[in-house]
N, C-alpha and C positions, 0 to 999 in steps of 0.2 A: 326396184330391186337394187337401192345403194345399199351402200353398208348402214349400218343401225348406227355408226355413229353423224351419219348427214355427210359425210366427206364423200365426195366423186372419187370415181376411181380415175387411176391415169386415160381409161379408153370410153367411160363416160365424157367425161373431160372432153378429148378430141372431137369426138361424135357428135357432139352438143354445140361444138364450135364448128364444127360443117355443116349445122343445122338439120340433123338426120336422130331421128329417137331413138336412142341407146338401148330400152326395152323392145325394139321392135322383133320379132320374133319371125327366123329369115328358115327358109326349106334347103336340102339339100341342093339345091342346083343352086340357087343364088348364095348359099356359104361359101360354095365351090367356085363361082365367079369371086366371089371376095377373097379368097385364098388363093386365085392364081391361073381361076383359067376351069375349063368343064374339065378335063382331064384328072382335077383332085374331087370330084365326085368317086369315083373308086376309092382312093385313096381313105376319103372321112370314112365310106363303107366300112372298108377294112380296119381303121383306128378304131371307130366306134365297137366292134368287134372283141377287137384286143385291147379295151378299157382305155384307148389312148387317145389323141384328139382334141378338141375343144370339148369342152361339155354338152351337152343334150339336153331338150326337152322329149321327150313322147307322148304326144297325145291322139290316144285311140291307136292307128295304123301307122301315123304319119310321125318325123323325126322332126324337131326345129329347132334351130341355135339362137339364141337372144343375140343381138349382133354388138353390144357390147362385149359380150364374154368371148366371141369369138375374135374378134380386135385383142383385147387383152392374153387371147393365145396365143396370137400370132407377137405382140409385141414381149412376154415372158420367152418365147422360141429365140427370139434377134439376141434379150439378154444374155442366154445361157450360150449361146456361138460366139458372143463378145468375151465372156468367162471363158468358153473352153480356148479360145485363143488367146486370151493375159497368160494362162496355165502354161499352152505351148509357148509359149515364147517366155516365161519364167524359166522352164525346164531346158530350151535350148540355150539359154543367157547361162544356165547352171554348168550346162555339158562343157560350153566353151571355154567358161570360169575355169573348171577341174581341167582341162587341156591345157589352159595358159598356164596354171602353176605348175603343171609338170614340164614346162619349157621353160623353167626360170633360166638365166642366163648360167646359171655354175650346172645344172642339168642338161644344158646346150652345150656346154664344151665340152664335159664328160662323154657326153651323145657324138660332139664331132668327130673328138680323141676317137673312139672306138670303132665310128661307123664311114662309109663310103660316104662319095658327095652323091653319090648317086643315090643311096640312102634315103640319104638329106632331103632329095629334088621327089624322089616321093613321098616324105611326110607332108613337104609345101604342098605338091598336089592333089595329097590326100583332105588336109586342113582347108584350102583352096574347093574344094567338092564337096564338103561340108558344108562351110560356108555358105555357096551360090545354093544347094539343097535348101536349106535354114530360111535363108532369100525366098526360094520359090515357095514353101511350105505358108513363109507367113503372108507373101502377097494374098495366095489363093485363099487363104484364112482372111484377109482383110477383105476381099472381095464376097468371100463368101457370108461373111457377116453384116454387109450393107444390105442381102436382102431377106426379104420380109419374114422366112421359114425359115431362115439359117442354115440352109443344105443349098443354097446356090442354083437354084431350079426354080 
């Protein structure tokens, strides 16, 4: 089951270098060990339900996953948490951007002239809780993108 052009996929590849057959064809409960534990036997239930999941065999009664195709869901999932965190952290680099120019320094004194310092000591504050926010958003983003599902579970 390669592709028709003879090139391995990325999770043929892997499999083949652990010495384990990439077409081997795995049941619900050992996908579910591959995935993370018996606990995501429910889980593929319910994916495979809602068209979501790795993909499927069916044969006769029974469910089976090629255990390459499932590797390769799991490693397209890590992808797209790596993407949706470049995203976040594009869009917070952006928020900040649009913030600091509106604090250009002839902004800031026009801003002083007018306003208290107490004003002031809560923009720092407010800027400041942003920030440390921004901080905690993308650690947990980076964390949650080292593992295998990309939802940190």
């Amino acid at each position: 089951m390669t592709p028709s052009d003879g090139k391995l996929t990325r999770a043929e590849a892997m499999l083949l270098a652990q010495g384990k057959d990439p077409n081997e064809l795995l049941g619900t409960r050992a996908t579910a060990e591959m995935l993370g534990g018996a606990k995501k036997i429910s889980w593929l239930t319910k994916a495979r339900l809602r068209g979501e999941g790795p993909p499927f065999v069916r044969t006769g009664k029974s469910v089976e996953y090629r255990r390459a195709t499932v590797l390769e869901y799991v490693l397209e999932q890590e992808d797209r948490s790596k993407e949706a965190a470049r995203a976040l952290c594009e869009r917070r680099e952006q928020e900040l951007g649009r913030r600091m120019v509106s604090r250009t320094p002839a902004a800031m004194l026009q801003s002083r002239s007018s306003s208290s310092a107490s004003s002031q000591s809560r923009d720092v504050d407010a800027d400041s809780r942003q920030v440390q926010q921004t901080l905690r958003e993308l650690r947990r983003l980076a964390r949650a993108s080292g593992k295998p599902n990309g939802r940190g579970s």
